[in-house]
C-alpha positions in Angstrom: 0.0 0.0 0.0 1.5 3.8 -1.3 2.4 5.7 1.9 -0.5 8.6 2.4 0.3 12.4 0.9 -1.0 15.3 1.9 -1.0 18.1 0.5 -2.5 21.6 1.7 -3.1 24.7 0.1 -3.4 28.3 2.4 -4.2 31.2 0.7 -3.3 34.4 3.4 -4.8 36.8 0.9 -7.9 35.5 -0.1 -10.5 37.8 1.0 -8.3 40.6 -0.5 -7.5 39.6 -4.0 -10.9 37.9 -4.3 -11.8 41.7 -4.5 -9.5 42.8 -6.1 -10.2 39.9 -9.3 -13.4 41.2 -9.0 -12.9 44.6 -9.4 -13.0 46.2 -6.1 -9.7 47.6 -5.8 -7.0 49.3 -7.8 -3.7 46.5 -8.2 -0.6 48.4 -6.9 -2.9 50.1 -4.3 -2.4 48.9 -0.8 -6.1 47.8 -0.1 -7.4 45.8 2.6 -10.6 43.7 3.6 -12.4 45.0 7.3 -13.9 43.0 9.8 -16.0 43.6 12.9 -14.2 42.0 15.9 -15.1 42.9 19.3 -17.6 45.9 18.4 -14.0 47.2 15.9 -13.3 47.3 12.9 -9.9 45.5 12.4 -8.2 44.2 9.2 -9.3 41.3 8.2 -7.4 40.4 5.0 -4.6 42.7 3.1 -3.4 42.4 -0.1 0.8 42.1 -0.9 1.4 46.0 -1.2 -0.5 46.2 2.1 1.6 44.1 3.7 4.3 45.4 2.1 3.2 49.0 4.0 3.2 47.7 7.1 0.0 46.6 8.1 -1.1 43.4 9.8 -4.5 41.1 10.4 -6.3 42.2 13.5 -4.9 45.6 13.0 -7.9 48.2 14.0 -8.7 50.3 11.1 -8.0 53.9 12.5 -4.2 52.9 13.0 -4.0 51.1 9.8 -5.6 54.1 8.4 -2.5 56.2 9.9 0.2 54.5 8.8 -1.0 54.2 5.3 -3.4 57.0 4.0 -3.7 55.7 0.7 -5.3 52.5 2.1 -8.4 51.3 0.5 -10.8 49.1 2.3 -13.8 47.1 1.7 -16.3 45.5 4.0 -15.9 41.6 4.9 -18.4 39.4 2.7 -18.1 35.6 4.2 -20.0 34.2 1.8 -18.5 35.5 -1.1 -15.1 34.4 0.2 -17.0 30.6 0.7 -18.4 30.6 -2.9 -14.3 31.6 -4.4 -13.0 29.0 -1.5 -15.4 26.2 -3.3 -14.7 27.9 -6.6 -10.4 27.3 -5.7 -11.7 23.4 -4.8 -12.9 22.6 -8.1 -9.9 23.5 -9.7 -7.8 22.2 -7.1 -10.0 18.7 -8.3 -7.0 18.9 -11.3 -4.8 17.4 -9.2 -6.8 14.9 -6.8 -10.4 13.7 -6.6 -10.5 13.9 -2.8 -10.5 17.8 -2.1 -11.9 19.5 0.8 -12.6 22.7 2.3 -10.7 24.4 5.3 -12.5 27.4 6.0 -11.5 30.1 5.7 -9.2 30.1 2.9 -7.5 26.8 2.9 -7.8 23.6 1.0 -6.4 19.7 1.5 -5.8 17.3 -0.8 -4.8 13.7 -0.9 -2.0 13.3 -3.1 -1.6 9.2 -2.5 -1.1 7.8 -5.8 -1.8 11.3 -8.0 1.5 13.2 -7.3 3.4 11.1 -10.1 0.8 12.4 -12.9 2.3 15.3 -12.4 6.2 15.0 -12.3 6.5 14.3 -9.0 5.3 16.7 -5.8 8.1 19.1 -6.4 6.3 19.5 -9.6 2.7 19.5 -8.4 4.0 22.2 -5.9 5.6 24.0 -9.0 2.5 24.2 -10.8 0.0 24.9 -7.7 2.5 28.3 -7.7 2.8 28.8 -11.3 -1.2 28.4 -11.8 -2.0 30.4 -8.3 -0.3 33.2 -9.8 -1.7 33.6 -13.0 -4.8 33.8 -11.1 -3.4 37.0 -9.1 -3.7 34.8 -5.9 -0.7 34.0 -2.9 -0.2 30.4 -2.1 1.7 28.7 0.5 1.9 24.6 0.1 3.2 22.1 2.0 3.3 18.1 1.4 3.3 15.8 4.3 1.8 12.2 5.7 -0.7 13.5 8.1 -3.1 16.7 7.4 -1.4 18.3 10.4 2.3 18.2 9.3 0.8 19.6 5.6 -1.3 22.1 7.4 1.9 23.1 9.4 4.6 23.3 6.6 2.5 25.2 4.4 2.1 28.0 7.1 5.2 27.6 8.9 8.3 26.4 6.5 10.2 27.2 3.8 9.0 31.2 3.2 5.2 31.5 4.5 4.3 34.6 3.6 2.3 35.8 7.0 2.7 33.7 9.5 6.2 31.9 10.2 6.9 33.1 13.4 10.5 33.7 15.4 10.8 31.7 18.4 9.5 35.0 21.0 6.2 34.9 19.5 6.3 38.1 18.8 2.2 38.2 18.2 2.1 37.2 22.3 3.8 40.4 22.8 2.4 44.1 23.2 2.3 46.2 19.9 4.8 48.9 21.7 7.4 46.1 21.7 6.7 44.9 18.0 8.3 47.6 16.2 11.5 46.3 18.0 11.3 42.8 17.1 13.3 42.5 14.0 16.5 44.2 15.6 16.2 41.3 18.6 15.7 38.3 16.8 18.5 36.7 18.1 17.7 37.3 21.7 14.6 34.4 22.9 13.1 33.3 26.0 14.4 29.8 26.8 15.7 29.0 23.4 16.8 29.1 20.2 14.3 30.3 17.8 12.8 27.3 15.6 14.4 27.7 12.2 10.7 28.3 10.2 12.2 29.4 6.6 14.6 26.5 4.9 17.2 27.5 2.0 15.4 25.8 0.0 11.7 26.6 -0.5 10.3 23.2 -1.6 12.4 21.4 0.6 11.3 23.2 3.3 7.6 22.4 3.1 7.8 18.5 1.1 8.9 16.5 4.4 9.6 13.2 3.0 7.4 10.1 4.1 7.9 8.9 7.1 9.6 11.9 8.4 7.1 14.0 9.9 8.9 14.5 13.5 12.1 15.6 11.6 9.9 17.6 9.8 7.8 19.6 12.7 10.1 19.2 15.3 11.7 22.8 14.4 8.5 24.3 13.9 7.2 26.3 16.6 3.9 25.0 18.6 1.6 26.9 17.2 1.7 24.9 14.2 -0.3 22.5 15.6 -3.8 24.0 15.4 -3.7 25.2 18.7 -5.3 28.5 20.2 -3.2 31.7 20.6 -3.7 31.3 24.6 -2.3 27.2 24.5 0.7 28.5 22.6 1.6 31.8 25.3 1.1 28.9 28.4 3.4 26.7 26.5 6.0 29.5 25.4 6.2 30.3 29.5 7.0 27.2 30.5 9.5 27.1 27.5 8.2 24.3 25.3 8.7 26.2 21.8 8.6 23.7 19.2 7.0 21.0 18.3 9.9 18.5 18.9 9.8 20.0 23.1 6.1 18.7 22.9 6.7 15.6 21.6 9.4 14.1 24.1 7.0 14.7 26.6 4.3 12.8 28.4 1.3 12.8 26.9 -0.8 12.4 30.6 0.5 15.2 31.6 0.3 17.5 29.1 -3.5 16.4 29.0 -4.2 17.6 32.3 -1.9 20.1 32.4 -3.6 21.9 28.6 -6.7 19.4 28.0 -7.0 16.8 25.7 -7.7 19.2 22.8 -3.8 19.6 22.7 -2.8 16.3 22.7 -4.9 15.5 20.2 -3.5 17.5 17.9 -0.1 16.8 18.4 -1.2 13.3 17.4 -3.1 13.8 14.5 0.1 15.8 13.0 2.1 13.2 13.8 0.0 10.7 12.6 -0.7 8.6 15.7 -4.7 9.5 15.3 -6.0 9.6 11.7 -7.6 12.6 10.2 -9.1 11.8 6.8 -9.5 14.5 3.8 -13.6 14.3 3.6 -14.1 15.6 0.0 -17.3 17.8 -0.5 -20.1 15.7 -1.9 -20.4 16.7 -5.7 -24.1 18.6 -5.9 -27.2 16.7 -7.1 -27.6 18.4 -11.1 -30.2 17.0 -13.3 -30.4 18.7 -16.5 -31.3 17.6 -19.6 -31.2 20.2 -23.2 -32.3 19.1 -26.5 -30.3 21.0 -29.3 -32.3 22.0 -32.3 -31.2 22.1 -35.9 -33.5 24.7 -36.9 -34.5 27.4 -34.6 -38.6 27.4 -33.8 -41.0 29.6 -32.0 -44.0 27.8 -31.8 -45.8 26.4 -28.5 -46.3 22.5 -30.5 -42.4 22.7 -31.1 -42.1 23.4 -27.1 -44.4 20.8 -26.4 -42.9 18.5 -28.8 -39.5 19.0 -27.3 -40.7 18.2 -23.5 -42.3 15.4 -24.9 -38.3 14.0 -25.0 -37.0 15.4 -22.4 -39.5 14.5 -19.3 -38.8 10.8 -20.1 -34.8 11.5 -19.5 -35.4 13.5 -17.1 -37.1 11.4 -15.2 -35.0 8.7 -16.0 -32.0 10.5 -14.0 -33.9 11.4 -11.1 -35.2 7.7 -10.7 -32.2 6.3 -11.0 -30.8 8.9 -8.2 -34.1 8.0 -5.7 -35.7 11.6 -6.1 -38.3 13.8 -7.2 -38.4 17.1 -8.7 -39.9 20.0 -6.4 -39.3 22.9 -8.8 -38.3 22.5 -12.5 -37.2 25.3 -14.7 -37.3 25.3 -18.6 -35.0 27.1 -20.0 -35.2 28.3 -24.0 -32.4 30.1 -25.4 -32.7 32.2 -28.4 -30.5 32.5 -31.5 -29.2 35.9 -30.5 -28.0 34.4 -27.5 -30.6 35.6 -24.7 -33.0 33.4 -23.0 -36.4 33.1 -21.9 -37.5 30.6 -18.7 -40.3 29.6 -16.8 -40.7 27.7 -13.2 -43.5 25.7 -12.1 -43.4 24.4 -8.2 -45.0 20.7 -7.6 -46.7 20.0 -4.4 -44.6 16.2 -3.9 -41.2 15.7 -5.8 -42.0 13.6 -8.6 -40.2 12.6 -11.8 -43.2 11.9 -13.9 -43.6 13.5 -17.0 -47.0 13.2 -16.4 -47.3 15.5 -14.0 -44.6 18.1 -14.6 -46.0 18.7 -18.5 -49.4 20.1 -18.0 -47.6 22.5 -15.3 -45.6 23.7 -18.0 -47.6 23.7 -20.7 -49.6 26.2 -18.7 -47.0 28.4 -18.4 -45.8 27.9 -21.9 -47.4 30.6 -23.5 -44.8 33.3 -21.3 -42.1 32.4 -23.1 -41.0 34.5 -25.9 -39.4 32.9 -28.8 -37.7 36.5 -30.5 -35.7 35.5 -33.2 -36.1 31.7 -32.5 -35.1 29.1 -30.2 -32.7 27.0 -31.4 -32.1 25.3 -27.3 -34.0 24.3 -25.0 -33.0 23.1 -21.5 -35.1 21.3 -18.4 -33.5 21.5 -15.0 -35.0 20.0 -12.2 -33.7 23.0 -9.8 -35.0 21.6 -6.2 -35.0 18.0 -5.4 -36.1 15.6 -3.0 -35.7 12.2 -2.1 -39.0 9.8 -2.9 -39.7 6.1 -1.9 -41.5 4.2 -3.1 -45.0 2.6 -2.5 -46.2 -1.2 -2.0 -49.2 -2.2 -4.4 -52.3 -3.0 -2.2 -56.1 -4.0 -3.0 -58.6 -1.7 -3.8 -59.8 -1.8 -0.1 -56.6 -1.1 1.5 -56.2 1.8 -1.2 -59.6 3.4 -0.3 -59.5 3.5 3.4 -56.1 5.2 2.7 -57.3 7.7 1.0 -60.3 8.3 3.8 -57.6 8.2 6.4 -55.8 11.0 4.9 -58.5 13.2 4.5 -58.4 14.3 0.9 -54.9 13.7 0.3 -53.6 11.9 -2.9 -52.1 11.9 -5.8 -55.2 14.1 -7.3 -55.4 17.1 -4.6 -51.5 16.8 -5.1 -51.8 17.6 -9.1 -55.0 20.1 -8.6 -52.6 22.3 -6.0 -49.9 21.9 -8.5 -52.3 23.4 -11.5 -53.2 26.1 -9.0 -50.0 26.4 -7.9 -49.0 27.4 -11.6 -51.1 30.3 -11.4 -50.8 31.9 -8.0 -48.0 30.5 -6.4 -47.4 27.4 -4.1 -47.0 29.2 -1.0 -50.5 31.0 -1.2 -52.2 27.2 -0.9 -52.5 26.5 2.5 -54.0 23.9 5.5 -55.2 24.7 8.6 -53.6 21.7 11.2 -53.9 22.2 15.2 -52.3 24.2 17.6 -50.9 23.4 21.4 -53.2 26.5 22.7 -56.0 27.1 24.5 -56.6 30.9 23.7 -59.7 30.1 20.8 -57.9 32.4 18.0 -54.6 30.4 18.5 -56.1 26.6 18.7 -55.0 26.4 14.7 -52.4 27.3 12.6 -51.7 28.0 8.7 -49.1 26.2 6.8 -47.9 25.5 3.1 -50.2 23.0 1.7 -47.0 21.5 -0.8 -45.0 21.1 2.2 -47.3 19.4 5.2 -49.6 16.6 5.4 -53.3 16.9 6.3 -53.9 16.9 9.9 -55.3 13.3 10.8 -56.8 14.4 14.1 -58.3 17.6 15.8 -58.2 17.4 19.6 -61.7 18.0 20.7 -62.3 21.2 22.7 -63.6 21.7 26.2 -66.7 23.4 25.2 -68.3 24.3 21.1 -66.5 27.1 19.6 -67.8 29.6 16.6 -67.7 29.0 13.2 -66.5 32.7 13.2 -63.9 34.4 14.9 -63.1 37.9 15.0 -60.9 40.4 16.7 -63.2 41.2 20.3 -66.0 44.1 19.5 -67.7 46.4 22.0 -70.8 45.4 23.3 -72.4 47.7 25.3 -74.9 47.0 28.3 -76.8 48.9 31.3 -74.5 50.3 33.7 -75.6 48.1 36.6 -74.9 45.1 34.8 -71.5 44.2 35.7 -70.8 40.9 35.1 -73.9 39.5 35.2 -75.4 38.5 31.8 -77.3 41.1 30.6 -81.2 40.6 29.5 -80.7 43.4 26.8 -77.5 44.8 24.9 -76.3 46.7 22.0 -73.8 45.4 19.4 -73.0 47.0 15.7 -75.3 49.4 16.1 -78.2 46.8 17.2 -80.6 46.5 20.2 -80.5 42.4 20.6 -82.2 40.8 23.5 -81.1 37.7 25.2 -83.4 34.9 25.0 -81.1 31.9 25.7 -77.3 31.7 27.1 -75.4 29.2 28.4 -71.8 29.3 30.3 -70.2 30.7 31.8 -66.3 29.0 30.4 -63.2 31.0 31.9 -60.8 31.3 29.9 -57.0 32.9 31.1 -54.9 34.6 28.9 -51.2 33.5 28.0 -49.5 35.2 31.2 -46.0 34.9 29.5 -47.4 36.9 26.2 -48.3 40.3 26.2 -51.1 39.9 23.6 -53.1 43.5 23.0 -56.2 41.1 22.2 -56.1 39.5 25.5 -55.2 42.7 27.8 -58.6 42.5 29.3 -57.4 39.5 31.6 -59.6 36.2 32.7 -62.5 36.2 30.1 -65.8 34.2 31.1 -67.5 32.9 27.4 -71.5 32.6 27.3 -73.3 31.2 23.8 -75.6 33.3 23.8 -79.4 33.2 21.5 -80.9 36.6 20.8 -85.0 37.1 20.3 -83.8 37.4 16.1 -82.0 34.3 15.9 -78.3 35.6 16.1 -76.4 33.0 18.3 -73.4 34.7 19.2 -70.2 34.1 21.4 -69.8 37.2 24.4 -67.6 37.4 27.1 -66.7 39.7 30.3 -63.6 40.8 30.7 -62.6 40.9 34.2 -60.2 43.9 33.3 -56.2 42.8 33.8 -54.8 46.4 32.3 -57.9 47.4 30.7 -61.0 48.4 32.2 -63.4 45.4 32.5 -66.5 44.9 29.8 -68.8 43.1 27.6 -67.0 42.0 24.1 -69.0 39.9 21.4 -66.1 37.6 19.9 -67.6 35.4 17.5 -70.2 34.1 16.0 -72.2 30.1 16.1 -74.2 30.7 12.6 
């Protein structure tokens, strides 16, 4: 079996000349990317002429803004820096098929096996540089056995750009002292410093196999994934480089630091394994149908998903999903395109039931100067199982059980769907509430089940709620049920009641419905037939009343 390679990419300016690629700053202009850290704004990312000027990372703005007037910032986007990370993955996928991401602006890659393709690792080091810089991007490599040691040489060996580190830590120090460091490199705490830069820049950050504690032994401790506070405990005490961690007992330095250290130290030297965990390619089924001839007409559209549903459907069997959204895309002869989107309400592959969607839709699209390709994408997917054949019985009682469910209501919400939108369908399931406005809620009829059971209340409620209304009654009636009262404008006279149910409000909501504190509910029946839902409010931080709140007809 090939001995395992390693090899990891760091790119210390990634942030930075991601914006400047993109346009965002002027190249030969020191320019910088800003952070919020700690309520200030620091520097987050600097490009080479920043560096060059004398700023650092974690540098607050106002001082970097002294030093270097002519600095040119722009505010931190994480997830633009993810989507270029992932972008620098795929073409790192060149070299080996297991790539992954290590946020923020690193990559590993297995080399076992792959690293003689390309001339040796020397060369695929060589090239990494030669292609990196075309790009306009810094990169600092290092090949080892263990993700560790490569994560270490590429940061700490052989000319790292940013941060190979004398032995004094100068970063532990304070920033009055740091302008003094470079004329006192040869004086250190308990020690030589660890030689971090090698004459010879490859050889430096390629540690041959089996050689990893040759390799990191010289390196200082940080390179070991540790936090900045580990590293200052460990530079007190003296134990600088790797090698001064690795001759000692592993119990101890567990209780002494935790286990998070040790762990570490074994994982870059290869006693624990740490696996490269490639990033799963993303589910894409697309199908396109070129055509010889361009065409404008709806048949030809309809002709032309009459081929492509069956292969489309094909892949997304094959894969164990169903389509939730599907796209058709048409592109013109003068090289613009026209698209359309229909929403199902269950993934499904059939071309059954994704055609009349589109066909409904088909009459958006505007063919110009002619389509000469068309394209169907199945943009959001989902995974579907399959169902067991049963009897006629069994499938009948199913179909009660679920309470209008099926593959029909799941097609009629899909045509209606196609004209207002999925998310305006909704289904009313129950609530854990006892206030009588709250005892149901409204979701997305696409994406829930019918409810199979309604927990029975304590007592009939309306067939109509609405928001409490004024009800006025004699002065002396207080909380009694009044024999008369007015509502909307209306003299209505009891003629039958029944209650009274108390109902508390939610003490730990401050609902302004429900500011009238413990309500007591009577169904009442008036003399003209109006059977209506009052209650008194007992008053809480309101004055207390009569409210009508709903109605039984």
């Amino acid at each position: 079996m090939s001995q395992r390679r390693i090899l990891s990419l760091w790119f210390p300016r990634l942030a930075a000349e991601r914006a400047i690629r993109q346009g965002q700053g002027v190249p030969g202009v020191p320019f910088a990317i800003v952070g919020e850290e700690k309520n200030a704004q620091v520097l987050t990312s600097l490009s080479l002429e920043a560096g060059r000027a004398g700023l650092t990372r974690g540098q607050p703005l106002r001082g970097a803004r002294a030093m270097c007037p002519e600095l040119q910032t722009k505010l931190q986007n994480v997830e633009l820096d993810r989507a270029f990370l992932t972008v620098l993955r795929r073409w790192a996928g060149k070299f080996s098929p297991w790539v992954s991401e290590d946020e923020p602006e690193a990559l590993a890659i297995d080399l076992t096996g792959c690293a003689h393709l390309f001339g040796g690792e020397a060369a695929v080091m060589g090239q990494v540089e030669g292609e990196c810089s075309e790009l306009g991007l810094t990169v600092c490599a290092g090949i080892a056995d263990t993700v560790g040691a490569a994560w270490a040489l590429a940061r700490y060996a052989g000319g790292s750009v940013e941060n190979a580190r004398s032995g004094d830590d100068i970063a532990q120090e304070a920033r009055a002292t740091r302008s003094r460091a470079v004329k006192r490199r040869h004086w250190e705490r308990g020690g030589s410093a660890p030689k971090t830069r090698s004459a010879t820049l490859n050889k430096g950050r390629i540690a041959p196999p089996g050689h990893l504690r040759a390799a990191l032994g010289d390196l200082p401790v940080g390179a070991l994934r540790i936090d900045a506070d580990t590293v200052a405990m460990l530079n007190r005490l003296g134990l600088r480089r790797v090698s001064d961690l690795a001759g000692q007992p592993r119990a101890a330095l567990a209780r002494r630091f935790g286990r998070h250290l040790v762990h570490r130290l074994d994982q870059a030297l290869g006693i624990e394994p740490e696996p490269v965990s490639p990033a799963r390619p993303p589910l894409h089924f697309a199908i396109r149908l070129t055509l010889p001839e361009p065409v404008g007409q709806t048949e030809d559209i309809a002709a032309a998903l009459d081929r492509l549903l069956p292969a489309l459907g094909g892949k997304l069997q094959t894969a164990g999903r169903g389509a939730r959204k599907v796209r058709l895309e048409c592109h013109r002869s003068d090289h613009t395109m026209s698209w359309i989107d229909v929403g199902l309400a269950r993934p499904s592959g059939e071309a059954d039931r994704i055609r009349p969607l589109l066909m409904m839709k088909a009459d958006q699209i505007e063919a110009g100067f002619g389509i000469d390709m068309i394209r169907l994408i199945a943009t959001v997917t989902e995974p579907v199982h399959a169902h067991q054949h049963r009897g006629h019985g069994e499938a009948a009682s199913d179909g009660a059980n679920r309470l209008g469910g099926g593959v029909g209501m799941e097609d009629l919400m899909g045509r209606i769907g196609a004209r207002v939108g999925l998310e305006t369908i909704t289904r009313m399931h129950p609530a854990d509430s006892h206030i009588p406005e709250k005892t149901a809620k409204f979701l997305a009829a696409a994406w829930s089940e019918p409810a199979e059971a309604w927990p029975r209340a304590p007592a009939p409620r309306p067939l109509e709620l609405w928001r409490p209304e004024i009800v006025t009654v004699p002065d002396d009636a207080g909380a009694i049920l009044p024999a008369r009262f007015r509502w909307r404008g209306r003299s209505l006279e009891t003629c039958a009641a029944l209650g009274p149910e108390r109902i508390a409000p939610e003490w730990w909501l401050d609902d302004p419905d429900w500011r009238t504190g413990v309500r007591d509910y009577w169904r009442v029946t008036t003399r003209t037939g109006e059977r209506l839902w009052l209650y008194f409010g007992h008053g809480g931080t309101q004055s207390p009343g009569w409210f009508c709140h709903g109605s039984f007809c």
